[in-house]
C-alpha positions as CSV (number, residue, x, y, z in Angstrom):
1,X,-21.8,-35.6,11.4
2,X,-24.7,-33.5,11.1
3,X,-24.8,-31.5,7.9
4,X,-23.6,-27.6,9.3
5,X,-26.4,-25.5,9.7
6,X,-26.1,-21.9,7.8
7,X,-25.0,-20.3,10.9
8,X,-21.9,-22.4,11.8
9,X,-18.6,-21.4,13.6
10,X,-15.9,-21.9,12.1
11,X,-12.2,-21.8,13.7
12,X,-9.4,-20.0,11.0
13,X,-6.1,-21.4,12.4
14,X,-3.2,-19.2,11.3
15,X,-0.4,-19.2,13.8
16,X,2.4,-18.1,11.4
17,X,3.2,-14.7,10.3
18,X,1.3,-11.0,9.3
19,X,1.7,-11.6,5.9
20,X,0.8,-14.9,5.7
21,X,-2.7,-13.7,8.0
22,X,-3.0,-11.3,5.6
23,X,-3.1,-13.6,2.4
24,X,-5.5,-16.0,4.5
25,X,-7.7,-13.4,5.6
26,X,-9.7,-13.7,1.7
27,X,-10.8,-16.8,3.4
28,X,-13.0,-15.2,5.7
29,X,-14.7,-13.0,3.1
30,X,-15.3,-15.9,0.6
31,X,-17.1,-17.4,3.8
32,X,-19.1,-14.8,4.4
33,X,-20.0,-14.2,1.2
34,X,-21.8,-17.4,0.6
35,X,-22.8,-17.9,4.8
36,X,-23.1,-14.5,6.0
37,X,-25.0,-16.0,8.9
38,X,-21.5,-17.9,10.1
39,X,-19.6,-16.7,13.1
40,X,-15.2,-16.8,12.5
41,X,-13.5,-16.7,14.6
42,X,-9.6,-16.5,14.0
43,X,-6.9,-18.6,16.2
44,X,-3.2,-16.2,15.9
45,X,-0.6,-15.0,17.0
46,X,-0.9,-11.8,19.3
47,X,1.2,-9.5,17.3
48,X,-1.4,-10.4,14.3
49,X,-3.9,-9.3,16.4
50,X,-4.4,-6.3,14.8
51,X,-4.4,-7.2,11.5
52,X,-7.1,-9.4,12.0
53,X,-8.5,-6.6,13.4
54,X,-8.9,-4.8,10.5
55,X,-11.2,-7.7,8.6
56,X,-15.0,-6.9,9.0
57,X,-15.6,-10.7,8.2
58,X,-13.8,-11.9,11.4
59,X,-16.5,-12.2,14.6
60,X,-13.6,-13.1,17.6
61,X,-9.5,-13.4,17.7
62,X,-8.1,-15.9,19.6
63,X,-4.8,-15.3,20.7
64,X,-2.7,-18.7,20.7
65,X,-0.2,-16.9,23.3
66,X,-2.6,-16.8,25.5
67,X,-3.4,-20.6,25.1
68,X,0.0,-21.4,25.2
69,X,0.1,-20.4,28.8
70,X,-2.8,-22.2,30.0
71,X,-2.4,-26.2,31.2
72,X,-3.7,-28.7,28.4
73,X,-6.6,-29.0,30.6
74,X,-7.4,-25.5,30.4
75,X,-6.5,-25.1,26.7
76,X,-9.0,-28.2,25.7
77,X,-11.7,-26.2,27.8
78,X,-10.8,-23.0,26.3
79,X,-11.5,-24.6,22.7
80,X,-14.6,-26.2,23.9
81,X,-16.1,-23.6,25.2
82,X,-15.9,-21.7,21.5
83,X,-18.8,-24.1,20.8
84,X,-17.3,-24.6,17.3
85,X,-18.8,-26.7,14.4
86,X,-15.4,-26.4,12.2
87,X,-11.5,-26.2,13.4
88,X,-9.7,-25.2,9.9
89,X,-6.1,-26.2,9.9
90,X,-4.9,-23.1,7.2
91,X,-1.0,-23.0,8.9
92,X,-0.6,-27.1,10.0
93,X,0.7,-27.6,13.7
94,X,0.9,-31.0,15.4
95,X,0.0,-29.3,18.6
96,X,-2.6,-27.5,17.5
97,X,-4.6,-30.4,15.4
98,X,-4.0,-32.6,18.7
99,X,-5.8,-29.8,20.6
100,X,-9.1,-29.3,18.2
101,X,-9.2,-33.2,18.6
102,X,-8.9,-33.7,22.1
103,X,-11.6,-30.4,22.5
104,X,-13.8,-32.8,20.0
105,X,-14.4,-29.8,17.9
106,X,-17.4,-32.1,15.5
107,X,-15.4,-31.2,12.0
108,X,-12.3,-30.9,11.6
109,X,-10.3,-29.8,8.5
110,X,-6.5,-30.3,7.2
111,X,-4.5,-31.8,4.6
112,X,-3.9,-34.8,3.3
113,X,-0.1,-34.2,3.0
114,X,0.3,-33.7,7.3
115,X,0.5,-37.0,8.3
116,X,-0.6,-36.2,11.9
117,X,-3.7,-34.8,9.9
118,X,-5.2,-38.1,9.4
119,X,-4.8,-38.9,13.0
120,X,-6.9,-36.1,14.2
121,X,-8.9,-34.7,11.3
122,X,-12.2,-36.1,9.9
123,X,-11.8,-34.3,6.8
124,X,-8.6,-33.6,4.7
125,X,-8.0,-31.6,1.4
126,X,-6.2,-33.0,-0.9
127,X,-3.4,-29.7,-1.1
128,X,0.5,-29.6,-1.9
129,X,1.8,-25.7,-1.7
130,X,5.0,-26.6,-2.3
131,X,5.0,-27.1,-6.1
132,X,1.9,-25.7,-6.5
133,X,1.7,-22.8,-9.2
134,X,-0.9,-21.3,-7.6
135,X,-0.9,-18.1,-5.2
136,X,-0.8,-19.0,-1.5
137,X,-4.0,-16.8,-0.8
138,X,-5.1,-19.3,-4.2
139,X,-4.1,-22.5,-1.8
140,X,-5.7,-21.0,1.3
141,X,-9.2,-20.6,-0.6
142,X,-8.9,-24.2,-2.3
143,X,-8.9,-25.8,1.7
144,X,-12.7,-24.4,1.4
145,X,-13.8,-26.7,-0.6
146,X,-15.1,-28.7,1.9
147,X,-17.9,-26.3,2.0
148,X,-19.2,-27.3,-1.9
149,X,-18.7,-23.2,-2.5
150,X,-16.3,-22.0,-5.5
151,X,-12.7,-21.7,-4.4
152,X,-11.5,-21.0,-8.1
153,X,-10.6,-16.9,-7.9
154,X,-8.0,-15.0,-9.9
155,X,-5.9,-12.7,-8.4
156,X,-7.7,-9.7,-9.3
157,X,-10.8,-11.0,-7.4
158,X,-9.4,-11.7,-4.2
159,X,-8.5,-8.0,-2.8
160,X,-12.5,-8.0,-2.6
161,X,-12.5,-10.5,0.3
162,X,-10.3,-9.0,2.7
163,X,-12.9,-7.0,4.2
164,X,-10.6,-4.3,5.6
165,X,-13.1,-1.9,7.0
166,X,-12.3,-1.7,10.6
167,X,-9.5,0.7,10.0
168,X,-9.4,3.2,12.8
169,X,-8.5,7.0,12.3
170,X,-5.0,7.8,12.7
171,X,-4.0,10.3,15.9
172,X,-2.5,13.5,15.7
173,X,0.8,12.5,16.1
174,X,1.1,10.0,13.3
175,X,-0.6,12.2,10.9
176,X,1.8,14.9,11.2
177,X,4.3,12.9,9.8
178,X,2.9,13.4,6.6
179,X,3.3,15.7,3.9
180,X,0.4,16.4,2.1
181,X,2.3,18.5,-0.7
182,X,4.3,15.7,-1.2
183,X,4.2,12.2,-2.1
184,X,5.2,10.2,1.2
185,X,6.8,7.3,0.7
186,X,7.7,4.0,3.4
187,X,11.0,2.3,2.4
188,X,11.1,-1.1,4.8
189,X,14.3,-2.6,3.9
190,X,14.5,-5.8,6.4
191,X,12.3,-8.4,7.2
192,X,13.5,-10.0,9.9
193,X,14.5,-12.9,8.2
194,X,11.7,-14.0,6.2
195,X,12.7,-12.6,2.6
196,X,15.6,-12.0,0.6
197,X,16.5,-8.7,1.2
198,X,17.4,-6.2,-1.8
199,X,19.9,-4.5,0.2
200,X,20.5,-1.2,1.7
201,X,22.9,-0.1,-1.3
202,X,20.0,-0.2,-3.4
203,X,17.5,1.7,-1.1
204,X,20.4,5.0,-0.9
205,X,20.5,4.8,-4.4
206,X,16.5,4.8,-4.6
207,X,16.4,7.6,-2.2
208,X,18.8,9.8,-4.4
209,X,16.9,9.0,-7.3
210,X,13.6,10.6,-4.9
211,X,13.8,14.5,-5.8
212,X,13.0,15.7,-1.7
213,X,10.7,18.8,-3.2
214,X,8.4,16.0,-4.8
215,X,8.9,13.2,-2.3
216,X,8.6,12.4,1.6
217,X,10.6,9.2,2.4
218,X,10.4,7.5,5.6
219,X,12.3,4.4,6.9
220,X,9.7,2.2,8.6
221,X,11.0,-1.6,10.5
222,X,11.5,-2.2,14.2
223,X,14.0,-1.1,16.9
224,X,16.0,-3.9,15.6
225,X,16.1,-2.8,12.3
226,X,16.7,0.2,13.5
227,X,19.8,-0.4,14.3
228,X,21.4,-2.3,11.1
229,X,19.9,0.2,8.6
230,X,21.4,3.2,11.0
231,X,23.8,3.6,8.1
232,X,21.1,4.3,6.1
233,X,19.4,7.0,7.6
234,X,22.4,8.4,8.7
235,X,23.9,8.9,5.1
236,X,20.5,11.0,3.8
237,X,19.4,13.2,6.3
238,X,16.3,13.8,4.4
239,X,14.3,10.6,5.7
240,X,12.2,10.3,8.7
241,X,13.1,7.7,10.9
242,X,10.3,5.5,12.3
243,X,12.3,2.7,13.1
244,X,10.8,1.4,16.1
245,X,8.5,4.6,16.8
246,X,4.9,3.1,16.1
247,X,2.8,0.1,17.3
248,X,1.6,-1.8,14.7
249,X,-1.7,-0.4,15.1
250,X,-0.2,2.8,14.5
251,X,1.8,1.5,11.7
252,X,-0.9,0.3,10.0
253,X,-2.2,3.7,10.3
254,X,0.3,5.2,9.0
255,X,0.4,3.2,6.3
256,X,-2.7,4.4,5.1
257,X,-2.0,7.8,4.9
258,X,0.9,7.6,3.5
259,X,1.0,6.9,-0.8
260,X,3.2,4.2,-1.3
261,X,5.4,1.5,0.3
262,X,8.5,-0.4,-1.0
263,X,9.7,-3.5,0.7
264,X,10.6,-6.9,0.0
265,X,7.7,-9.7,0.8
266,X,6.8,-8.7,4.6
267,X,4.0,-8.3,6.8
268,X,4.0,-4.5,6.0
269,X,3.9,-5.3,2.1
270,X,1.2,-7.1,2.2
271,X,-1.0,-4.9,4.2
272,X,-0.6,-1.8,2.3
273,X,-1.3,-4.0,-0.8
274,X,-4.4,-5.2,1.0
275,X,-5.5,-1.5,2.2
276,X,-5.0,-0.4,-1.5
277,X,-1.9,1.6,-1.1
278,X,0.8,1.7,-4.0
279,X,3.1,-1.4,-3.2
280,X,5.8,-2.5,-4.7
281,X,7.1,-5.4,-3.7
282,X,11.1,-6.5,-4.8
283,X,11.4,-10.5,-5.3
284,X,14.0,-13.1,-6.0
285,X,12.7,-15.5,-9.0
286,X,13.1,-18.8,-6.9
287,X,10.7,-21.5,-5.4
288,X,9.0,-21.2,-3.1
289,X,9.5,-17.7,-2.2
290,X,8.4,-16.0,-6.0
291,X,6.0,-13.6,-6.5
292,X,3.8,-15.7,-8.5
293,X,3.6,-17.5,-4.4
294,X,3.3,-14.3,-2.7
295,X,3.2,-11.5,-4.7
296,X,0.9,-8.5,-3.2
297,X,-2.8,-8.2,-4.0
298,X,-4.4,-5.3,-4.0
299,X,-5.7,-2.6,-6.5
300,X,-2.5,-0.9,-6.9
301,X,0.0,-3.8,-5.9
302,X,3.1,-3.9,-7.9
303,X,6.3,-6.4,-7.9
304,X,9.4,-6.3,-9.6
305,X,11.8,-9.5,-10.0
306,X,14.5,-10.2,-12.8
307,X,13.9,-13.3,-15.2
308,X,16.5,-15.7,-14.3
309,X,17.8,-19.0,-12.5
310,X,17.8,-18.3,-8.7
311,X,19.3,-21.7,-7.9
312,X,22.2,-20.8,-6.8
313,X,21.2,-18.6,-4.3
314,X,19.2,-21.2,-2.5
315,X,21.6,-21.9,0.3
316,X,22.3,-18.1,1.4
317,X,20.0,-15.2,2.5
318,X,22.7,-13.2,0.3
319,X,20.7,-13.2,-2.8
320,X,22.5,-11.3,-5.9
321,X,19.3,-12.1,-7.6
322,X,17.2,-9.7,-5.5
323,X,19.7,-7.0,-5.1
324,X,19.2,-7.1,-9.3
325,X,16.2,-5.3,-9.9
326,X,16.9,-2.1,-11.5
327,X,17.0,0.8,-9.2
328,X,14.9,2.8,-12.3
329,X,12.0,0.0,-12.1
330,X,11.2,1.4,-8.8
331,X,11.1,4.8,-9.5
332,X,9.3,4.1,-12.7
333,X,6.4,2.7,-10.3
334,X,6.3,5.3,-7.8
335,X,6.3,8.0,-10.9
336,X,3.6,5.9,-12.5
């Protein structure tokens, strides 16, 4: 293969979650830091589509729904006709490595722990995440080293490469929520399944701890949640139900006018960390799931977790670990 050219296009591939496109979106930055001539363009999920949105350092989202429902004839042509020099495996799918091969995309880059990988990838980074002690935004820079640039960062560097400058104005509507004599604050208790929850015990007693003439508390999630933290909003009249009220453009919004957000490790975590609001994030000390794996990054990110054995919460999404962290440790951080 011919050496790439300064103004290559590259293909992020990232069909997994918002916080996990938020914690790969530092990839993009470090890119165009050192090639600000290349051209990214980012292969997700439609409901991360505005996420990526938000990057400055992204050129053109991709939406892999909409591939999905095209005939392997037509998704081969749609890759093709991207005219990319680099497909870059960041979230590994079989599918989706068989695809940038058969669309003879001229580099391609994975892993050399995805087997499938060396059957369709002419370059592989030598990568395990799963005992790594590295932070997965960490991992997700090191698969650049194909590109002889530095891929060493410490946590504090990396907020500087999401590139979150695309941020439209909130409307009316969402801004009125606010409080601006107050310090509003987003409680998101669930996350759909993708964290150990600390438990909606622990959010009423936060919210009692939360004096209502200093503080605005909203309960943020979707219609689903909605419904199983009903109990919740119910109990203290004082919060502002959003459950299932915004888009997640609006949310996102939202989440920038607002001060602070407390959730376990989600989507909407990870992007207030990344648009510098105050966020705490509440952790259970196991692998893989610890903070020192996904803790939030940003200027004013936060986590709490309690120093302890986890294993025996492995098997259950019931985690006693979790639902440890000291009510006051929140409130410490939100007073802080």
């Amino acid at each position: 293969m011919q050496p790439l050219k300064n103004n290559f296009k590259l293909i992020i591939s990232r069909t997994d979650s918002i916080g996990d496109v938020v914690l790969t979106l530092p990839m993009a930055g470090r890119i165009k830091q050192k090639f600000p001539e290349a051209k990214l363009i980012f292969l997700g999920r439609d409901y991360t589509r505005d996420v990526v949105a938000l990057s400055e350092h992204i050129d053109q989202f991709v939406s892999y729904d909409d591939v999905l429902k095209l005939g392997i004839g037509e998704q081969i042509d749609l890759i093709k006709n991207l005219k990319a020099d680099v497909f870059l495996h960041v979230f590994p799918e079989k599918e989706i490595a068989d695809l940038a091969k058969y669309a003879q995309v001229p580099l391609r880059v994975g892993t050399t722990n995805r087997f499938y990988h060396w059957l369709t990838c002419n370059k592989r980074i030598k990568l395990s995440r799963k005992n790594s002690l590295l932070h997965e935004s960490q991992l997700n820079l090191k698969l650049l080293s194909f590109l002889n640039i530095n891929t060493d960062f410490s946590l504090n560097d990396i907020p500087n490469f999401y590139g979150f400058t695309k941020l439209r104005e909130a409307d009316k509507a969402t801004l009125d929520y606010i409080d601006k004599t107050k310090i509003n604050v987003i409680l998101h208790p669930k996350s759909k399944g993708s964290a150990r929850e600390w438990g909606l015990d622990n959010f009423s007693k936060l919210i009692d701890q939360l004096p209502e003439s200093k503080y605005k508390i909203f309960i943020s999630g979707t219609k689903e949640d909605g419904a199983q933290v009903r109990p919740l909003i119910d109990k203290h009249k004082q919060v502002t139900d959003l459950t299932g009220k915004l888009s997640l453009k609006q949310f996102i919004t939202f989440i920038n006018a607002a001060d602070a957000l407390v959730a376990a490790s989600t989507g909407p975590l990870h992007i207030a960390a990344a648009l510098g609001k105050k966020a705490i994030g509440l952790y259970a000390p196991m692998r893989p799931i610890h903070p020192g794996r996904w803790m939030p990054l940003g200027k004013n990110a936060h986590y709490l977790v309690i120093k302890k054995d986890c294993s025996d919460c492995k098997k259950t999404m019931n985690c006693h670990c979790i639902k440890e962290i000291n009510v006051k440790e929140v409130v410490d951080l939100l007073n802080r």
